[in-house]
Kinemage of the C-alpha trace (Angstrom):
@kinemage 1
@onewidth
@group {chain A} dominant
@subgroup {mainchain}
@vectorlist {calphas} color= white
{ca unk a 1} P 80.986 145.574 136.655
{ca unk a 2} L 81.630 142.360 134.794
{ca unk a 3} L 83.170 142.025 131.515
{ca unk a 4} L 82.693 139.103 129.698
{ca unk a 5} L 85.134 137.816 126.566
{ca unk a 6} L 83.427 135.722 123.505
{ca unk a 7} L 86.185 133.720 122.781
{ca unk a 8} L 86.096 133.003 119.214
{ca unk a 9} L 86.731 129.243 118.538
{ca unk a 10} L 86.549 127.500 115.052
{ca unk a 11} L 84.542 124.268 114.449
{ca unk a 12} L 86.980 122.544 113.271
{ca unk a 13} L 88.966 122.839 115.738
{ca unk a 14} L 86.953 122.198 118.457
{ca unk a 15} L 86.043 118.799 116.409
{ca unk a 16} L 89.923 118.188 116.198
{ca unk a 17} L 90.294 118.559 120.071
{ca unk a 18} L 87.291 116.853 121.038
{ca unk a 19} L 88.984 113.771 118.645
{ca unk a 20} L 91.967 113.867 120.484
{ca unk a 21} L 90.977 113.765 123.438
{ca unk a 22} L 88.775 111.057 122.990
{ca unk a 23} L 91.261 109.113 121.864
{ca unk a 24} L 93.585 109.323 124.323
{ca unk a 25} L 90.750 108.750 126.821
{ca unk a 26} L 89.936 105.690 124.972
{ca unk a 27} L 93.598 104.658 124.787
{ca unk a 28} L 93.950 104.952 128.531
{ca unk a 29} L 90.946 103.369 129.354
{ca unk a 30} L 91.686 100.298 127.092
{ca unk a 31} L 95.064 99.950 127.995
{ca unk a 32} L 93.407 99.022 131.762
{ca unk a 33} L 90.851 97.338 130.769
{ca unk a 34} L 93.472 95.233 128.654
{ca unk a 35} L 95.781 95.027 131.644
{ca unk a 36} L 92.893 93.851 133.866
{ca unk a 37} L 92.264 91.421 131.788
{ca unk a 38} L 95.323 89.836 131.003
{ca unk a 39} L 96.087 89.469 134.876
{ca unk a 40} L 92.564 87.989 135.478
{ca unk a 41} L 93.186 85.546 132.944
{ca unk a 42} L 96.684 84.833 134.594
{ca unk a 43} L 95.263 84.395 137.492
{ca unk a 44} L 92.263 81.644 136.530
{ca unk a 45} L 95.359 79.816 134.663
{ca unk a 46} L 97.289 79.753 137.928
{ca unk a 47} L 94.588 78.526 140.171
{ca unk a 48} L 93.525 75.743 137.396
{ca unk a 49} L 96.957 74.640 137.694
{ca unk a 50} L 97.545 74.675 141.168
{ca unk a 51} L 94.238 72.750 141.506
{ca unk a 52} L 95.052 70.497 139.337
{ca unk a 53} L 98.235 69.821 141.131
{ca unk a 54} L 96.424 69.827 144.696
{ca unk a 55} L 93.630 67.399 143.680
{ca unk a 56} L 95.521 65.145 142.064
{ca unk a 57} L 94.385 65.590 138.856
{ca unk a 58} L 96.692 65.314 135.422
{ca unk a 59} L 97.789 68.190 133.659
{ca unk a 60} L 96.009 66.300 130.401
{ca unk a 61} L 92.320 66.588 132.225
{ca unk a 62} L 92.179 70.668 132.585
{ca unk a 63} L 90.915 72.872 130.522
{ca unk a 64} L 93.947 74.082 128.484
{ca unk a 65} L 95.512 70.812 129.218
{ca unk a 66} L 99.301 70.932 128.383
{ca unk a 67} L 99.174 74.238 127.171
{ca unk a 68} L 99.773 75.776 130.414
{ca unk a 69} L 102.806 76.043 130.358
{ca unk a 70} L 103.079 77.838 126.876
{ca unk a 71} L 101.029 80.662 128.231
């Protein structure tokens, strides 16, 4: 035989879960997204640098110019 419980479970906090977990989810997700980011960015600075450097070009010409190292 199989019994079967109804598990009795309130809107609101269904809703309340569902919000929290969603947020966390989105937290995480952002936070990699964010991290990915920021080391892809790092990245393009570096190699705009070093090319600048290897092709003989002056830190004035590139793109952030003498910003680079600020950032």
């Amino acid at each position: 035989m199989v019994n079967d419980f109804l598990v009795r479970l309130s809107i609101r906090s269904a809703m309340f879960a569902g919000a929290i977990t969603g947020f966390v989810f989105g937290l995480f997700v952002g936070g990699l997204l964010g991290a990915l980011l920021s080391w892809f960015a790092g990245a393009i600075v570096d190699w705009q640098s070093q090319l600048g450097y290897s092709l003989g070009v002056t830190q004035q010409l590139l793109p952030l110019g003498d910003q680079i190292n600020s950032l």
